[in-house]
C-alpha positions as CSV (number, residue, x, y, z in Angstrom):
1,X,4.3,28.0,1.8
2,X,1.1,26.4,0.0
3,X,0.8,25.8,-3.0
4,X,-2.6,24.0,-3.1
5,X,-4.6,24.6,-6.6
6,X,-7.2,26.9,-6.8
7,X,-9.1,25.8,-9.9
8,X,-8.8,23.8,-14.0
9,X,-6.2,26.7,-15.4
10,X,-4.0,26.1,-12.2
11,X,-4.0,22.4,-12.4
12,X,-3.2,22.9,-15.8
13,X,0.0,24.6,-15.4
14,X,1.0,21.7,-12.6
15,X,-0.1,19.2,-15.2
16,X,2.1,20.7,-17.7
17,X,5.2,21.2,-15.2
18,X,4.9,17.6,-14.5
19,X,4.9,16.3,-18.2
20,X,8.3,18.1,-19.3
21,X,10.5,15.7,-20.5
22,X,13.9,15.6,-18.7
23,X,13.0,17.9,-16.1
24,X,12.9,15.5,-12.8
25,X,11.5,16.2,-9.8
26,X,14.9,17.7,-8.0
27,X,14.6,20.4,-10.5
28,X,11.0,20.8,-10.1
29,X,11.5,20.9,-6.7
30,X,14.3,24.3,-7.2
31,X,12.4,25.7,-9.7
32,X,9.5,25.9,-7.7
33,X,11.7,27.5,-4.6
34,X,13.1,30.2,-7.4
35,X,9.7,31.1,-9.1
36,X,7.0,30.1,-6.6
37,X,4.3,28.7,-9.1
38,X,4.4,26.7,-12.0
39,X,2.5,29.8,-13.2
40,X,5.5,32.3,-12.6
41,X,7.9,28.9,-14.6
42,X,6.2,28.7,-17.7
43,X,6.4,32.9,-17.9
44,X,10.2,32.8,-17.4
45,X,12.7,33.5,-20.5
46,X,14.6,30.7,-21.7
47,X,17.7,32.6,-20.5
48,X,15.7,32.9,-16.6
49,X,15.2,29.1,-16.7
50,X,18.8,28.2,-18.0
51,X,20.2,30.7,-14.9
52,X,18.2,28.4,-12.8
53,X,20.4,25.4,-13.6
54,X,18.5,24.1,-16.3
55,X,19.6,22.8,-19.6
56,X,19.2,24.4,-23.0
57,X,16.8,21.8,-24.1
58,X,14.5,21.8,-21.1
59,X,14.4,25.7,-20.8
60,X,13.1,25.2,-24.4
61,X,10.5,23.0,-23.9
62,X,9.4,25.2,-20.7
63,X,9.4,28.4,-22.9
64,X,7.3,26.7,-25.7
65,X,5.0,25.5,-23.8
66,X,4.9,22.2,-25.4
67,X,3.4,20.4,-22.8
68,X,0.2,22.0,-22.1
69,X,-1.6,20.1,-25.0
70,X,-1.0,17.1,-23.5
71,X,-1.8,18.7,-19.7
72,X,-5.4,19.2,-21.4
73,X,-5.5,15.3,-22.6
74,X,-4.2,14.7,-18.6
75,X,-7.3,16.5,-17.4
76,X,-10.1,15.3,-19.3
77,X,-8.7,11.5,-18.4
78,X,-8.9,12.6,-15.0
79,X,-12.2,13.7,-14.6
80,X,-13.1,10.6,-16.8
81,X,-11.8,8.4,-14.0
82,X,-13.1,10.5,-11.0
83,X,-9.1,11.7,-10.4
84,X,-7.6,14.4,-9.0
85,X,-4.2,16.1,-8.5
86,X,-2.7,16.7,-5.6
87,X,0.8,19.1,-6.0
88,X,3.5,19.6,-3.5
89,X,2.7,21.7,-0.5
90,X,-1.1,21.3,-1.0
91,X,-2.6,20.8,2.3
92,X,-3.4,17.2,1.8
93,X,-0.2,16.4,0.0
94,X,1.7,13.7,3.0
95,X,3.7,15.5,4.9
96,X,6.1,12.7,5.4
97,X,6.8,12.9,1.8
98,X,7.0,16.5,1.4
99,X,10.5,15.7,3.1
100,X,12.0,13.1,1.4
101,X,15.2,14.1,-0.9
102,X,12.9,13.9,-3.6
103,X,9.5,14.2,-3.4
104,X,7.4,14.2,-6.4
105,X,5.8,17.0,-7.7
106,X,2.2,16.2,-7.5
107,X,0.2,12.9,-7.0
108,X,-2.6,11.7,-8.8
109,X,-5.1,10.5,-6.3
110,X,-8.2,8.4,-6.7
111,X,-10.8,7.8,-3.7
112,X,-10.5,8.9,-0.5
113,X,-8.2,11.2,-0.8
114,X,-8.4,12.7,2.8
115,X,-6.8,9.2,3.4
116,X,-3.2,11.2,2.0
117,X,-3.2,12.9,5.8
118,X,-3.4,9.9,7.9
119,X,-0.7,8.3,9.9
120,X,0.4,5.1,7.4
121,X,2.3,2.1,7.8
122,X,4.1,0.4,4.3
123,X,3.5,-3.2,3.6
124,X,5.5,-4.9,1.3
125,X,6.9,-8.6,0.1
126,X,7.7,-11.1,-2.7
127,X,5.4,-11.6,-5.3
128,X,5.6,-15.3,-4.9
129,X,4.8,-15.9,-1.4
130,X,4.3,-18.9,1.0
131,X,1.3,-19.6,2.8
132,X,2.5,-18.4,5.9
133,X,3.8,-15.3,4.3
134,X,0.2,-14.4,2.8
135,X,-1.1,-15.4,6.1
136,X,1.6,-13.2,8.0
137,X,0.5,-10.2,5.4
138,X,-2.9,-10.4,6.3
139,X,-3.5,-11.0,9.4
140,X,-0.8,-7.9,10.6
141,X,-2.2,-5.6,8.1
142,X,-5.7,-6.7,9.4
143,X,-4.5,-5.6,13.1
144,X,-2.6,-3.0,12.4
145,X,-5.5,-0.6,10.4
146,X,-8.1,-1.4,13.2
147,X,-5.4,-0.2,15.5
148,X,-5.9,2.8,13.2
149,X,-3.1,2.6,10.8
150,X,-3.3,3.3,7.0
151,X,-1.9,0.3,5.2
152,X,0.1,1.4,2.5
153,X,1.2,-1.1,0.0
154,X,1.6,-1.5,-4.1
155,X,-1.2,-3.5,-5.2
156,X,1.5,-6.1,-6.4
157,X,0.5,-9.5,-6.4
158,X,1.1,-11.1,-3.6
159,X,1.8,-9.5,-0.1
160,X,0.9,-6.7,-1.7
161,X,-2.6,-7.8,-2.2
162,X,-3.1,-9.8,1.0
163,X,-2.3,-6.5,3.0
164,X,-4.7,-4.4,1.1
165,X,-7.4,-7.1,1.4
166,X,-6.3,-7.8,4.9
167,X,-7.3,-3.7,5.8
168,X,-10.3,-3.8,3.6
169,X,-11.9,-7.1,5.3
170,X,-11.7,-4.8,9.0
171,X,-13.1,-2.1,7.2
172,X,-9.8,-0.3,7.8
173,X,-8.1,2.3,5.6
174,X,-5.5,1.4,2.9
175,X,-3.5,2.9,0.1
176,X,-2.1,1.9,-3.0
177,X,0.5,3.5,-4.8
178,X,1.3,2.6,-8.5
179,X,3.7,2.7,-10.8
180,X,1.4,3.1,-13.5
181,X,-1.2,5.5,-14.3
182,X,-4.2,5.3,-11.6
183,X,-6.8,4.8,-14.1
184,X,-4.2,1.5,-15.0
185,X,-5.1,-1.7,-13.6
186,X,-1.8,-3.7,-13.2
187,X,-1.7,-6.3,-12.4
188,X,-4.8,-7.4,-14.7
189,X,-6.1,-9.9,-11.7
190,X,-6.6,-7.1,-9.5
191,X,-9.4,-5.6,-10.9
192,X,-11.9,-6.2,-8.3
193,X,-9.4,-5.2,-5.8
194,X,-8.7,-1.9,-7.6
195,X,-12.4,-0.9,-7.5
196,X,-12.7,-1.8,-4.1
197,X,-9.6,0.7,-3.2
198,X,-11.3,3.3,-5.1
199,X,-14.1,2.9,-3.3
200,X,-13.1,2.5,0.3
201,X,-9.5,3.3,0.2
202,X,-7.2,5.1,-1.9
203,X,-5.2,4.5,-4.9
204,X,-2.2,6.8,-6.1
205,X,0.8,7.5,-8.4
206,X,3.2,9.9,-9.5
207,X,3.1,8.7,-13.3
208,X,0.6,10.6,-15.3
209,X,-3.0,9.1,-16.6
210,X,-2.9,6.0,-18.7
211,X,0.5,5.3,-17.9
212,X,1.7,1.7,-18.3
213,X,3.6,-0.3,-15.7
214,X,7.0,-0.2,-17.3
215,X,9.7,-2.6,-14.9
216,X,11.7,0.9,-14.2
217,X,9.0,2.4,-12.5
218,X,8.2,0.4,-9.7
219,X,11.5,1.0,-7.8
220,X,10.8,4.9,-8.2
221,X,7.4,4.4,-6.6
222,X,8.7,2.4,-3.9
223,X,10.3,5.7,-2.3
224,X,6.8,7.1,-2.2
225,X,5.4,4.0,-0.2
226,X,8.4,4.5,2.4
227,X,8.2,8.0,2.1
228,X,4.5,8.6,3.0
229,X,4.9,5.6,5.8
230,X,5.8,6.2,9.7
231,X,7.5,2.9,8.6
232,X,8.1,0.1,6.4
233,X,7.6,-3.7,7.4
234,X,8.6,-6.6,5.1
235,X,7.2,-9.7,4.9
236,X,8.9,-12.1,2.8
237,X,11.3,-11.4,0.2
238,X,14.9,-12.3,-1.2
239,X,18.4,-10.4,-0.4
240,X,17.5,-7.9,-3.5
241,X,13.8,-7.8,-3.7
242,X,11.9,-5.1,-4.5
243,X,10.7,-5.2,-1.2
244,X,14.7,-5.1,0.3
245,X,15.3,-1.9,-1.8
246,X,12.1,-0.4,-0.1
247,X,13.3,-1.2,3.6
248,X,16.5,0.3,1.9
249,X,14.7,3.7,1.0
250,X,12.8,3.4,4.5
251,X,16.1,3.8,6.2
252,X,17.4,6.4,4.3
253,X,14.2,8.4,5.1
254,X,14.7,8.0,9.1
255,X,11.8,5.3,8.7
256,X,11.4,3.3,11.1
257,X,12.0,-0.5,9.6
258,X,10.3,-4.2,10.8
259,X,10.4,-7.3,9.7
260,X,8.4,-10.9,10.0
261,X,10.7,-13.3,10.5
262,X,10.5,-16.5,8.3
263,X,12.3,-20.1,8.0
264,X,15.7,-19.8,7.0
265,X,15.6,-22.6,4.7
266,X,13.9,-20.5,2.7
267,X,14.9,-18.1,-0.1
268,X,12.1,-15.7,1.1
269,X,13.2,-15.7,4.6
270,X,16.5,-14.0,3.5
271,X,15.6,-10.4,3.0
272,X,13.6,-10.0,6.2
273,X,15.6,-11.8,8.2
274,X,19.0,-10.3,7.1
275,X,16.8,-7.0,7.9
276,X,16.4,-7.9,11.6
277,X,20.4,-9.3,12.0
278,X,20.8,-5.4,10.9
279,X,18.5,-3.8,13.2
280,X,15.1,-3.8,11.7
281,X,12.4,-4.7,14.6
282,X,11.0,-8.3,14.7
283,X,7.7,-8.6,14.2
284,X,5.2,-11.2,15.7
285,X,1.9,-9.9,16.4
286,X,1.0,-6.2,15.6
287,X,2.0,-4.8,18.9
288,X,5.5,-5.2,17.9
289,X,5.3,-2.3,15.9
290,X,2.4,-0.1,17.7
291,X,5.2,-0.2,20.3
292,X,8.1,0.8,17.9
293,X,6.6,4.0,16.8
294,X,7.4,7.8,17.6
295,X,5.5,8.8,20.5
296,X,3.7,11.6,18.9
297,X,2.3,8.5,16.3
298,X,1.3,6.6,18.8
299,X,-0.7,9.8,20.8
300,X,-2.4,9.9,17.0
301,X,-3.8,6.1,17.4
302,X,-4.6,6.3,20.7
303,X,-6.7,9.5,20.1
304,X,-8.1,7.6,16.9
305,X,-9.5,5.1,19.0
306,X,-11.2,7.0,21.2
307,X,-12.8,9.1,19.1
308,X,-13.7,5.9,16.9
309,X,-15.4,4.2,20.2
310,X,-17.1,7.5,21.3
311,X,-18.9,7.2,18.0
312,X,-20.0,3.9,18.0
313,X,-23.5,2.8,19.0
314,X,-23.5,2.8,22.8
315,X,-25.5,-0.2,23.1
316,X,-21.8,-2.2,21.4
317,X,-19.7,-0.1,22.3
318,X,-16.9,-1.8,24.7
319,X,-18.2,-5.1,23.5
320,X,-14.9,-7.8,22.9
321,X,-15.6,-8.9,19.3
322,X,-14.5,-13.0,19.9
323,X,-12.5,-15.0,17.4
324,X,-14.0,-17.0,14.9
325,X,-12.7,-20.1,16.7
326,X,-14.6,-18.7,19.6
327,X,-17.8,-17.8,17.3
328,X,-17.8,-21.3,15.1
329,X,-16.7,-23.6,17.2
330,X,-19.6,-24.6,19.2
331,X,-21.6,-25.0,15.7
332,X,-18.9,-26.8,13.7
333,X,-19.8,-30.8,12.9
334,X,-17.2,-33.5,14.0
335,X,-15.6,-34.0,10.2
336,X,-15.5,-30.0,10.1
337,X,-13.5,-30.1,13.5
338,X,-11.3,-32.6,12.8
339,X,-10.4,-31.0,9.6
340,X,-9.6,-27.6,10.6
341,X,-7.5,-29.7,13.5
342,X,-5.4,-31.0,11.3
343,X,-5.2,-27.8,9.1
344,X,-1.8,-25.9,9.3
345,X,-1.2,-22.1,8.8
346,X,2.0,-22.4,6.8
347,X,2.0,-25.8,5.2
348,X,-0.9,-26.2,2.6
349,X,-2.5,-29.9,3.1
350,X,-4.0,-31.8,-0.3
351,X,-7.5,-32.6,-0.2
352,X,-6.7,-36.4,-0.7
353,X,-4.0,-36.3,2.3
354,X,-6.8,-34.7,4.1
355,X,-9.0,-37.2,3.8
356,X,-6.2,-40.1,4.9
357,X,-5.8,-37.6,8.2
358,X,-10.0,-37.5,8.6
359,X,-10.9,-41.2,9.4
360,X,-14.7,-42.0,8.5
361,X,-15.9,-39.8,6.9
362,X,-16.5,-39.6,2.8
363,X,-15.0,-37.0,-0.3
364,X,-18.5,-35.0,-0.1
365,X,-18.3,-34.6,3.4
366,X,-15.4,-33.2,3.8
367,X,-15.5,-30.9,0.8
368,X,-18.9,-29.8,2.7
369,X,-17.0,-29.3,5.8
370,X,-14.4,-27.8,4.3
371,X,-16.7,-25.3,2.3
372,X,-18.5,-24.4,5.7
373,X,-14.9,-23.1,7.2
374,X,-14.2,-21.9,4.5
375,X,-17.2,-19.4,4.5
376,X,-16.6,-18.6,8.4
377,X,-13.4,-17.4,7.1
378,X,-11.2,-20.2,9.2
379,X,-9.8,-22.0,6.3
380,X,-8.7,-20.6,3.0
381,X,-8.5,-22.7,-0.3
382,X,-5.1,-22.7,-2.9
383,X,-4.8,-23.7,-6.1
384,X,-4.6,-26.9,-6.7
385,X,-6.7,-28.2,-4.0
386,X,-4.9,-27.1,-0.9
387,X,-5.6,-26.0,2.1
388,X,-4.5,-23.6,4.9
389,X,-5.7,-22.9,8.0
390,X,-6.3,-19.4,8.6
391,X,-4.2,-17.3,11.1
């Protein structure tokens, strides 16, 4: 059964459905497989809606109509931010998520929305990560959307972000799903990255236009990111992180679950790697989970990628792209060398302990050389003048 919308007055009624207070979506969800359309709802009696399980208070505010006022306010902020709704059983709507126990009624989408329909993985992690925990996030997310996987994520800061930026910097497809209003940058940092997503990617949420990121909401969304996944993998995050209570969800939804192992003398470790003593798959490059996926998923990636080389120019197509390493390395200077040598991925180095490592050579030259790897995308910069390696 669809129930895709047709035109403004139908997305109307949906916008109205959505923005009864105390409804819910379970009882969305069973009045909509009583009456068929929101539509066929809002011209029920109050006695109709109250048979359908409903209280007297809610049966009210459906009879009045209350809401539509505010469904008009919804619309005009939409086509302000270039938004559009996308209800349950719409063709594009995910249909991983049209299974969950409770999926949500509609979803706001901004971008590529055909992005809703691909085969997604979720990202997710601790807001205060290590080094080797933003490395980790990038670098999989990186491999995993060129292997043709939609990164899904919150646009948290974070892992969040490094696994969007990690899928944007492959040109790879990535999705963000708030809990706020997608016309809501949150956090404030984030900007850039929100208009990049809205360009390349996609950004969604189930709260309405202009809603603000209240602490309640986020756990609520974090059923969407496991529900619209094949699966969720963690990387970094403590025993009851926001990220643990999305592996959580994940397994409740038959998702499959991985995790990135981390040190265990450290707080962040725990969550993933209490995941794995559980059963969640260990993950150390991203053929851990390619190979941990349903069969008919990874049928869809393999297709992807032979569709995606059959339309690249023949004259590069089957080319091996090397590594940067590979790439840089014959160009690099001798203080650039030595300082990506002593460079670690997961243990950020000062710039003055740098300079005790690299013998002979002066401050200026080794911020130049540290500049130059820095723009080939070997070495990444942290507050505070540190530095990483990059994985």
């Amino acid at each position: 059964m669809s129930f895709a919308i047709a035109g403004k007055e139908e997305e109307l009624h949906w916008l109205a459905l959505k923005l009864i207070p105390g409804l819910g979506t379970r009882n969305s969800g069973k009045l909509l497989d009583r009456f068929r359309t929101p539509q066929a709802i809002f011209r029920a009696s109050r006695s109709e809606l109250e048979a359908a399980g409903l209280s007297g208070a809610v049966a009210q505010s459906i009879a009045s109509g209350c809401t539509f006022e505010d469904a008009v306010a919804q619309q005009e902020r939409m086509m302000e931010a270039g938004a559009v709704l996308v209800a349950l059983g719409d063709p594009r709507y995910p249909r991983p998520l049209r299974e969950i126990f409770d999926p949500p009624l509609a979803l706001f989408a901004r971008g590529r929305v055909e992005l809703l329909e691909s085969l997604s993985l979720g990202i997710v992690g601790t807001r205060r990560p290590t080094p080797y925990g933003l490395a980790a996030a990038e670098r999989l997310s990186a491999d995993l959307a060129h292997a043709g996987l939609a990164i899904v994520s919150g646009m948290a800061r974070g892992i969040d972000t490094a696994a969007h930026k990690g899928a944007l910097s492959v040109g790879g497809d990535t999705i963000a799903v708030l809990g706020c209003g997608v016309d809501v940058v949150y956090p404030s940092e984030n900007r850039k990255l929100a208009a990049d997503l809205a360009a390349k990617g996609l950004i969604v949420s189930e709260f309405p236009m202009g809603a603000v990121a209240f602490p309640q909401n986020f756990p609520i969304r974090n059923r969407i990111i496991s529900g619209m996944s094949v699966g969720v993998m963690v990387v970094e995050g403590a025993q009851y992180s926001g990220s643990a209570i999305t592996a959580k969800l994940a397994m409740d939804q038959g998702r499959e679950v991985f995790a990135v192992p981390g040190n265990i003398t450290s707080k962040l470790s725990w969550g993933p790697n209490l995941l794995i003593k559980q059963g969640a798959r260990l993950v150390q490059d991203w053929n851990d989970v390619i190979a941990d996926l349903p069969a008919d998923a990874r049928r869809q990636l393999i297709e992807k990628g032979r569709q995606r080389i059959l339309a690249e120019d023949p004259a590069t197509a089957g080319q091996v792209q090397p590594s940067l390493l590979e790439e840089a390395g014959p160009e690099l200077n001798e203080t650039a060398r030595l300082a990506l040598a002593a460079l670690h991925v997961d243990n950020p180095i000062h710039l003055d302990d740098l300079l005790e490592t690299v013998r002979d050579t002066s401050p200026s030259e080794l911020i130049a050389a540290l500049f130059e790897l820095e723009m080939l995308g070997l070495v990444k910069q942290l507050p505070g003048k540190n530095f990483v390696k990059v994985w």
